[in-house]
C-alpha positions as CSV (number, residue, x, y, z in Angstrom):
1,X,-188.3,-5.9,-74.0
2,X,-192.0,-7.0,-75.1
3,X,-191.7,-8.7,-71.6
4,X,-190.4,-5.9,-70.1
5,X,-193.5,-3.4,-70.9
6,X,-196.0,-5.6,-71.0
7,X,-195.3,-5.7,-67.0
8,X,-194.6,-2.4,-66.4
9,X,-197.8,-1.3,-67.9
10,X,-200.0,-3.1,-65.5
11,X,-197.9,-1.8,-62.6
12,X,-197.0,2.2,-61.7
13,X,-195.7,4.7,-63.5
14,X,-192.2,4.0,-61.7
15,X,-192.8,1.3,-63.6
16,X,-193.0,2.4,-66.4
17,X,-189.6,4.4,-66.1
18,X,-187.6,1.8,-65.1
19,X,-188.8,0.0,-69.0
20,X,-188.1,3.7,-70.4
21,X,-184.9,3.6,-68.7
22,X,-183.9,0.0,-70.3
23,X,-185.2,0.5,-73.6
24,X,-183.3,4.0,-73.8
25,X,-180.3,1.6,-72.8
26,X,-180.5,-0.8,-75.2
27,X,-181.4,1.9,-78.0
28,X,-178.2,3.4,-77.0
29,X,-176.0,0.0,-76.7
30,X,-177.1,-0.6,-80.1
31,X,-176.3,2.3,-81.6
32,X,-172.7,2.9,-80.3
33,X,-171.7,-1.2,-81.4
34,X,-172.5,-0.3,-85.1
35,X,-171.2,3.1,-85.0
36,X,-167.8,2.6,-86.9
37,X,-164.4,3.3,-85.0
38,X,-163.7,6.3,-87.5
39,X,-167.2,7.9,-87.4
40,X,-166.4,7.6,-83.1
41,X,-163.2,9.1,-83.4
42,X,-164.8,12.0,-84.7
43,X,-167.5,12.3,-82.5
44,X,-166.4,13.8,-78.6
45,X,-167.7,11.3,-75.8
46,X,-168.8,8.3,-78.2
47,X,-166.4,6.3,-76.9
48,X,-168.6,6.2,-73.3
49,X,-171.6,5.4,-75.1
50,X,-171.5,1.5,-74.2
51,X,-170.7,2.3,-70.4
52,X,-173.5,4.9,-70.2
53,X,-176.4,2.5,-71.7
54,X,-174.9,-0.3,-69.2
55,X,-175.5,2.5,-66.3
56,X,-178.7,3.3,-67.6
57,X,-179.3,-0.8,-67.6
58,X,-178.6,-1.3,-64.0
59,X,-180.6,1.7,-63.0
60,X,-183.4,0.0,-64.8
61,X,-183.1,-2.9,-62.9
62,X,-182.8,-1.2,-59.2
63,X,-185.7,0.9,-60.4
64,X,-188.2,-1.7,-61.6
65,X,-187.3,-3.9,-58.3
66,X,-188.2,-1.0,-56.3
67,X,-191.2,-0.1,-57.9
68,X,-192.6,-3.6,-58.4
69,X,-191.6,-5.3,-55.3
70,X,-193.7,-2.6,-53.3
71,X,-196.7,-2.1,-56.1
72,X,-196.9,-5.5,-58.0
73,X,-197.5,-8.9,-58.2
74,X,-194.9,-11.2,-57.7
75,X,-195.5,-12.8,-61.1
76,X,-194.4,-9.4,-62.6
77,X,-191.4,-9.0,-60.3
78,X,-190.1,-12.0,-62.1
79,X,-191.2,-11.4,-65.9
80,X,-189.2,-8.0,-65.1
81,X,-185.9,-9.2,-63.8
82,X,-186.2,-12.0,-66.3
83,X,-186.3,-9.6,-68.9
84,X,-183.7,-7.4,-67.9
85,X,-181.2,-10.0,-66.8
86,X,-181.5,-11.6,-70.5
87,X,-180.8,-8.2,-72.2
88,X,-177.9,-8.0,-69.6
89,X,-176.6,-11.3,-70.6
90,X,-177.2,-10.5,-74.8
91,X,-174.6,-7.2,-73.8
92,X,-172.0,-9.3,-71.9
93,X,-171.9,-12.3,-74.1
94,X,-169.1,-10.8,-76.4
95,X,-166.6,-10.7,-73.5
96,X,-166.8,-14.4,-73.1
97,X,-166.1,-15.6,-76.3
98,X,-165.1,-13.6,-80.0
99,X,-168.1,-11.9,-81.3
100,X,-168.7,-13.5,-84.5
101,X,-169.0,-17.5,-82.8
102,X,-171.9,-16.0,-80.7
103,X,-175.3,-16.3,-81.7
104,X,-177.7,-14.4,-79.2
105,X,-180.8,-16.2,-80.6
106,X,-180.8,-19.1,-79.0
107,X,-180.4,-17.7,-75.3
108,X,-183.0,-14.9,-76.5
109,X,-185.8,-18.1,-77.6
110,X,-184.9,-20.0,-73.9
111,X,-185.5,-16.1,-72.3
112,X,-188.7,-16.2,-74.4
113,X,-189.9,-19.6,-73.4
114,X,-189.1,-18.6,-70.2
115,X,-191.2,-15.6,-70.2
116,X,-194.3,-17.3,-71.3
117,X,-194.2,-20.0,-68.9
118,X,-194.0,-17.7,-66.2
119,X,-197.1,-15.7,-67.8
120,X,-199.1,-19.2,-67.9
121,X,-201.2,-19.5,-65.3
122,X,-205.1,-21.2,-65.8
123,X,-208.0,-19.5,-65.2
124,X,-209.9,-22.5,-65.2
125,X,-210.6,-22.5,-68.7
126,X,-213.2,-24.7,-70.2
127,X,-211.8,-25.5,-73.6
128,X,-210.0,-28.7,-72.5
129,X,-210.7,-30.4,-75.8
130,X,-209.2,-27.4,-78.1
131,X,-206.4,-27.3,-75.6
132,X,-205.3,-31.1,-75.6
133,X,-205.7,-30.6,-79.4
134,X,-203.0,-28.3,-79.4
135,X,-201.0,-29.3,-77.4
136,X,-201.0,-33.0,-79.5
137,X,-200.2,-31.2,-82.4
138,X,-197.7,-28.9,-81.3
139,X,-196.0,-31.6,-80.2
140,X,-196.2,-33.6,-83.4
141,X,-195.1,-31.0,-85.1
142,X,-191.9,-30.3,-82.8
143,X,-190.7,-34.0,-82.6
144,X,-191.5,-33.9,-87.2
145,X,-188.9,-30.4,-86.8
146,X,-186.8,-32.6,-84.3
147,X,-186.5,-35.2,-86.7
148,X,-185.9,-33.0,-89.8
149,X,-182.9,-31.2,-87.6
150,X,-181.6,-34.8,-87.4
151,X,-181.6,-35.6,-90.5
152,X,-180.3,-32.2,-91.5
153,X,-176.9,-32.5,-89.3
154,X,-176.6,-36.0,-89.6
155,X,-177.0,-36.9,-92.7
156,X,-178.0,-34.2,-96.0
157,X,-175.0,-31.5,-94.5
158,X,-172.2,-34.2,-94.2
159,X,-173.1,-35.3,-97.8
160,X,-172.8,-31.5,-98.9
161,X,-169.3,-31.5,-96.7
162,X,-167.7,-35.0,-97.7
163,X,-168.6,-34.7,-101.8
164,X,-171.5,-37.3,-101.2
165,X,-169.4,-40.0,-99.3
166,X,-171.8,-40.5,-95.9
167,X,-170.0,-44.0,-95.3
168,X,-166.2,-42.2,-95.1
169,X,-167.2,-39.5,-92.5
170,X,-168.5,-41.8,-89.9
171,X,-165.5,-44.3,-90.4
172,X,-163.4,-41.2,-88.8
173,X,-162.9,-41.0,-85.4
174,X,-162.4,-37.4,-85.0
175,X,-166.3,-37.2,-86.2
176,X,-167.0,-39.3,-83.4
177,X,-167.0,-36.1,-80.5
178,X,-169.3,-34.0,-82.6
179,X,-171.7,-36.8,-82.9
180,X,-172.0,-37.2,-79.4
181,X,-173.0,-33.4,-79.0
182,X,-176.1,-33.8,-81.6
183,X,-177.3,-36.8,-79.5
184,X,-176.8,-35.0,-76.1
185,X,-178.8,-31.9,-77.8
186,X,-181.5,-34.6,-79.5
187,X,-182.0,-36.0,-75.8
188,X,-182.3,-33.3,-74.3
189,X,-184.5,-31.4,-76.8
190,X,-187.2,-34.4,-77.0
191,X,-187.6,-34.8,-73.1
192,X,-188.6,-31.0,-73.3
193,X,-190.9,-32.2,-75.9
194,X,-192.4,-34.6,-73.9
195,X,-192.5,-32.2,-70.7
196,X,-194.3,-30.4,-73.3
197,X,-196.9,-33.1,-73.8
198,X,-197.5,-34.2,-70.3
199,X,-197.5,-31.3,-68.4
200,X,-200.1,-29.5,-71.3
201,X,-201.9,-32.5,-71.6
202,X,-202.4,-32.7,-67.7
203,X,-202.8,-29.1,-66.3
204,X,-204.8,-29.1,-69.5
205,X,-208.4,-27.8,-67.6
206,X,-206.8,-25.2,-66.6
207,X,-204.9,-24.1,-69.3
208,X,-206.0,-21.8,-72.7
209,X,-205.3,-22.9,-76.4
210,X,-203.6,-20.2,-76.7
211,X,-201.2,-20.0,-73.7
212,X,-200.5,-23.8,-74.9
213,X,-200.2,-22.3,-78.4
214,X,-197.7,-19.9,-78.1
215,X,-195.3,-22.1,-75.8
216,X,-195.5,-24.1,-78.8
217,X,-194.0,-21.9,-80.6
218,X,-191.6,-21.1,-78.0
219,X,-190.2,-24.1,-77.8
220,X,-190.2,-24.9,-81.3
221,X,-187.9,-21.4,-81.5
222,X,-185.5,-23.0,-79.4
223,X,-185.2,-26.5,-81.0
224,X,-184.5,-25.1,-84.3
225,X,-182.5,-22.4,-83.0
226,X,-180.1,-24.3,-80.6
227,X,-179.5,-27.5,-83.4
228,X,-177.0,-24.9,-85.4
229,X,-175.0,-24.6,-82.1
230,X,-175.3,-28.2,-81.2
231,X,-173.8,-29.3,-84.8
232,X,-171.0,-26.5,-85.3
233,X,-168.3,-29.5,-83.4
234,X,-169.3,-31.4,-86.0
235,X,-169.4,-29.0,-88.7
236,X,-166.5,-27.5,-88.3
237,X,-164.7,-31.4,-88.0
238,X,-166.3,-31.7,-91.2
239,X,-165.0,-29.1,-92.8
240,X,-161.3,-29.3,-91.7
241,X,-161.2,-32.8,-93.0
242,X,-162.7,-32.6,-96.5
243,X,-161.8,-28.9,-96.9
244,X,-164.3,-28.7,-99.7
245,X,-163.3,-25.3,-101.6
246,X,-165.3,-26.6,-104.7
247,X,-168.7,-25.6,-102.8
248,X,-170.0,-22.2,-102.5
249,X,-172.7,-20.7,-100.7
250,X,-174.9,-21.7,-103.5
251,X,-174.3,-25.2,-103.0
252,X,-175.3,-25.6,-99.2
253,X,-178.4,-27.5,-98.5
254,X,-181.3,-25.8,-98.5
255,X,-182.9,-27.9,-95.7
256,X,-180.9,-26.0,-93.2
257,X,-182.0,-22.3,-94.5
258,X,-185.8,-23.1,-94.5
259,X,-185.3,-25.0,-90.7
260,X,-183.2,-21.8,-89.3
261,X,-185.7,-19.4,-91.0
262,X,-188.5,-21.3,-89.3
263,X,-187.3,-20.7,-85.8
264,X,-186.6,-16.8,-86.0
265,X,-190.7,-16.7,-87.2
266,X,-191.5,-19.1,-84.4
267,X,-189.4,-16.7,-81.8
268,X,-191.1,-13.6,-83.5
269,X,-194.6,-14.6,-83.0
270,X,-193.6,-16.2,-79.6
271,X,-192.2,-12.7,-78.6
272,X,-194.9,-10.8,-79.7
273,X,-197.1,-12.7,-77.9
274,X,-197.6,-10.3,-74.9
275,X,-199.0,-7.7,-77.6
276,X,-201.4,-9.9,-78.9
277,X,-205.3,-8.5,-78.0
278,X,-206.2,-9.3,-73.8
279,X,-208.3,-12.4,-75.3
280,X,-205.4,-14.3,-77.2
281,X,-203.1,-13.4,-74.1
282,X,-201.4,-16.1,-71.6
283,X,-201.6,-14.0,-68.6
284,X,-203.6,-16.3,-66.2
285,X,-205.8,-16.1,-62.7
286,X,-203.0,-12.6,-61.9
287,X,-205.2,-9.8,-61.0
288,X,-205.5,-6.9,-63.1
289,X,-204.9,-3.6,-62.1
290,X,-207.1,-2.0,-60.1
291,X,-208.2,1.4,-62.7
292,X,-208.0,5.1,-60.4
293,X,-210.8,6.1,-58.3
């Protein structure tokens, strides 16, 4: 929704509507899934709640095309549809798969990232050095949070799981599946990395510290976020095999708290980003709207 307005505002007021129009849908969404079913029964009409914020939805979406295909640049066209087609996906997510095994997060850090790439575009900036800096260190960092998500599935929660007995979970086969997943998810989460790396550290002229900064971020969101759903096979192997009813919340490792909490801060600030003051902003060489006469 940041997304959302922060294109609408440099476009019409049509606009403008069209982001009234989703955010009143979303509001409304919201509100009717945590309404209980007994407060509902009560209440005439609350039943259509769900359908009406989905109509409002779609005629966000036929409203915003209109209005920024014929008054915008094409750079906002996308942002908006990007935008609207996650929150879109967030609502229809339930009805392919039981609500409580769905985490939105991690589609909601990918639609972040996503957002701020398309928002990066140079305008010829001459920090280069501060800009390779980040981007060296934001990529240290992610391959050190990589690592630690590594070590976190692999090794310090099947020690919590198995009662300490590392050497008697990797002698099962059944184990074997779910370690395949994390090393998929590990290949594929450093080769973003290094994307990362390359592509900052050679469109780096004409790229800002902080459009490199909050990309960063971004991607760190996702790492973290997406290594819970990589490792649930695993887990949930785990789990079935050692059955361990001795351990309570208490006892879980705290490693994988701190790294979860990490990643909903790093998608906060990554989210925010398009309300951060015009001078911290990732918004590139698109022009600016032209003020009234």
């Amino acid at each position: 929704m940041v997304s959302l307005w922060a294109a609408a505002r440099l476009s019409s007021g049509l606009a403008r509507t069209s982001a009234a129009l989703g955010t009143a849908g979303l509001g409304i969404f919201a509100a009717a899934s945590t309404i209980p079913i007994v407060v509902s029964d009560a209440i005439p009409g609350s039943r259509h709640l769900p359908t009406f914020a989905l109509v409002l939805l779609a005629l966000a979406l036929v409203v915003g095309i209109a209005a920024w295909v014929r008054d915008a640049h094409p750079l906002y066209v996308a942002r908006a549809v990007a935008a609207v087609a996650t929150v879109a996906a967030l609502l229809l997510l339930p009805y392919f798969g039981p609500l409580p095994s769905v985490n939105p997060l991690p589609l909601i850090a990918i639609a972040v990232t996503t957002g701020i790439v398309l928002q990066v575009r140079g305008r010829g900036s001459r920090a280069t050095r501060r800009t390779r800096t980040v981007v060296i260190v934001a990529s240290t960092l992610l391959l050190v949070l990589l690592a630690l998500e590594l070590v976190d599935m692999l090794v310090v929660t099947p020690l919590w799981l198995s009662d300490g007995d590392l050497s008697s979970v990797y002698a099962l086969p059944a184990v074997v599946t779910g370690v395949g997943i994390l090393v998929a998810w590990a290949i594929a989460a450093f080769v973003v990395v290094l994307l990362y790396l390359v592509l900052g550290l050679r469109f780096a002229r004409s790229l800002v510290p902080q459009s490199a900064l909050f990309l960063g971020l971004a991607l760190g969101a996702v790492v973290l976020l997406s290594a819970s759903m990589a490792g649930t096979d695993l887990w949930l192997r785990l789990y079935e095999i050692f059955a361990p009813s001795h351990l309570g919340p208490s006892d879980a490792p705290r490693l994988s708290l701190y790294l979860y909490v990490a990643g909903v801060v790093m998608l906060a600030v990554a989210a925010l980003s398009g309300l951060a003051p015009r001078s911290w902003r990732a918004t590139g060489s698109v022009p600016e709207a032209a003020p009234n006469p």
